[in-house]
Backbone as CSV, one residue per row, in Angstrom:
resi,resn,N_x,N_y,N_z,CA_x,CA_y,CA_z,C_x,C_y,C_z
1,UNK,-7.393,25.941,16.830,-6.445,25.666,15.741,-5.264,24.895,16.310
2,UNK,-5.083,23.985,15.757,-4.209,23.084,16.274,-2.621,23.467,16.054
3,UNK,-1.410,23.370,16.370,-0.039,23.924,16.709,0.246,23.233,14.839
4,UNK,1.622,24.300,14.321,1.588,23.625,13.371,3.346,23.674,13.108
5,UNK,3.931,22.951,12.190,5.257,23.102,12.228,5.171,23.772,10.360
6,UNK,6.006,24.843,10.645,6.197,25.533,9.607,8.275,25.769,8.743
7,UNK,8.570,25.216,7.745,9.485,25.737,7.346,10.127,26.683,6.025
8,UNK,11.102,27.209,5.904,11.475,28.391,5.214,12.762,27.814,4.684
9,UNK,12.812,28.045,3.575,14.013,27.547,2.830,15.588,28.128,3.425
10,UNK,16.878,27.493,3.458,17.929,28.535,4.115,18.017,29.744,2.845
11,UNK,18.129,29.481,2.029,18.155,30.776,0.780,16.707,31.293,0.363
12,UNK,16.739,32.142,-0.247,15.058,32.166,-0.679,13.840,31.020,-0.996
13,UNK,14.447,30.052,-1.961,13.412,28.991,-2.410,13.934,27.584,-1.290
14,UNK,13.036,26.781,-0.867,13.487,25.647,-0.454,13.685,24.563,-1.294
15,UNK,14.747,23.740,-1.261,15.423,22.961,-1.485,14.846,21.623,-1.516
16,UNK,14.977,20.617,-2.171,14.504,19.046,-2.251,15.111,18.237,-1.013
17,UNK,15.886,18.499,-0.484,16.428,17.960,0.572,15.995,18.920,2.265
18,UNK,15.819,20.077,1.935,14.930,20.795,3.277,13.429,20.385,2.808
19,UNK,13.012,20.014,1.673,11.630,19.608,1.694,11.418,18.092,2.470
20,UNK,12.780,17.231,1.818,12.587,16.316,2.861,12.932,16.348,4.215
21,UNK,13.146,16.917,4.686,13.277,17.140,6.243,12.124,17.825,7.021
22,UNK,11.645,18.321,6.395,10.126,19.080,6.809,9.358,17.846,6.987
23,UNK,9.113,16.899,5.536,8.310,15.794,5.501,8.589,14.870,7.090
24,UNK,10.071,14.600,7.153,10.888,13.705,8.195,10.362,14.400,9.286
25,UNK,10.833,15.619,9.898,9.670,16.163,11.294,8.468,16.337,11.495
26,UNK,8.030,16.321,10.197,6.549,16.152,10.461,6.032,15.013,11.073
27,UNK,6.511,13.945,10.442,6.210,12.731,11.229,7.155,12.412,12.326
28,UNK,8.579,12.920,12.838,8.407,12.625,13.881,7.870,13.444,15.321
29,UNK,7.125,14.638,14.766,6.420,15.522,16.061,4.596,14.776,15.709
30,UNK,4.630,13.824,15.112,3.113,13.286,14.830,1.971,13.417,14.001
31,UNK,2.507,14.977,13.319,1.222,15.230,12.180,1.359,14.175,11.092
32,UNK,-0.443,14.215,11.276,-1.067,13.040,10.439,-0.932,13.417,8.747
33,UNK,-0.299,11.807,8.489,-0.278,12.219,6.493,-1.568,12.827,6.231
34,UNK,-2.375,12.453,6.441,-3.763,13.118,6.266,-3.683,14.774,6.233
35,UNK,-2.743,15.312,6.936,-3.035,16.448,7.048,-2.465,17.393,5.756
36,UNK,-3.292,18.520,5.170,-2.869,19.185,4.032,-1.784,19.761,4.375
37,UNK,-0.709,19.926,3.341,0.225,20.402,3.436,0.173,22.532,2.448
38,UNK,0.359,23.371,3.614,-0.139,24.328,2.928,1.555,25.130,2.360
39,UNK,1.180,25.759,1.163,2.719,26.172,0.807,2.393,27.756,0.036
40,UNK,3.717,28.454,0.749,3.907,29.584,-0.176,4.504,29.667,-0.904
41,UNK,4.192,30.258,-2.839,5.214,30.144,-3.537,5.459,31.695,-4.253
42,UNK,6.684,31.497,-4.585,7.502,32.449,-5.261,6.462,33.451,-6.349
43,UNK,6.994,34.321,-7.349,6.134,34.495,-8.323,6.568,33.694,-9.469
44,UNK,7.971,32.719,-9.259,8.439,31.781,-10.409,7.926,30.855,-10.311
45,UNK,7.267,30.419,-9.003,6.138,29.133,-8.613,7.167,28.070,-7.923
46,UNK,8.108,28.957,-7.217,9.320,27.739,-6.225,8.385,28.227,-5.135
47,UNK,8.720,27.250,-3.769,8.138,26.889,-2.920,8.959,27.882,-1.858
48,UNK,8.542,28.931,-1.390,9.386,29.886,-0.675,8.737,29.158,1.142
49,UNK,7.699,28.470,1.532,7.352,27.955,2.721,6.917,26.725,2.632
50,UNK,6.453,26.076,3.721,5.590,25.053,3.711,4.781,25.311,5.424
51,UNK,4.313,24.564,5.429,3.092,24.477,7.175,2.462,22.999,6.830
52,UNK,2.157,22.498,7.893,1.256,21.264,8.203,0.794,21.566,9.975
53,UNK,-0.311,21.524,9.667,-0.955,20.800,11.398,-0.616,19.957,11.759
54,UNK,0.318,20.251,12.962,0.530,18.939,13.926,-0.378,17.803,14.188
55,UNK,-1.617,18.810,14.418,-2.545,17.702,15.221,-3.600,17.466,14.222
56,UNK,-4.877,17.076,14.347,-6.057,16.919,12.992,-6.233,18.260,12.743
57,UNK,-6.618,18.388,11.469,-6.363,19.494,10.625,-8.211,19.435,10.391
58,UNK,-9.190,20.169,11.320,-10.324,20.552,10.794,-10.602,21.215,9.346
59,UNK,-10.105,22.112,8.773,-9.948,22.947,7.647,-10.664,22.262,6.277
């Protein structure tokens, strides 16, 4: 399983601007757009995580 970068909102739900910064390190530690972006959400359906595989994403 390849290393993966994972983030968490600073308050409970994450934010449009920590979503873009997740997107922004993702590409600069190298994970491929290709790779699925996996997310945990709230029970209101906000985005309480996100994860991507660094490296190729077999899955």
């Amino acid at each position: 399983m390849p290393a993966a970068l994972r983030f968490t909102g600073e308050d409970k739900d994450l934010t449009l601007d920590e979503l873009a910064e997740f997107v922004e390190n993702a590409r600069k530690v190298g994970a491929p757009g290709s790779n699925p972006v996996r997310a945990e959400l709230s029970t209101s359906g906000k985005i309480k995580q996100v994860e991507v595989a660094v490296g190729e994403d077999d899955d």
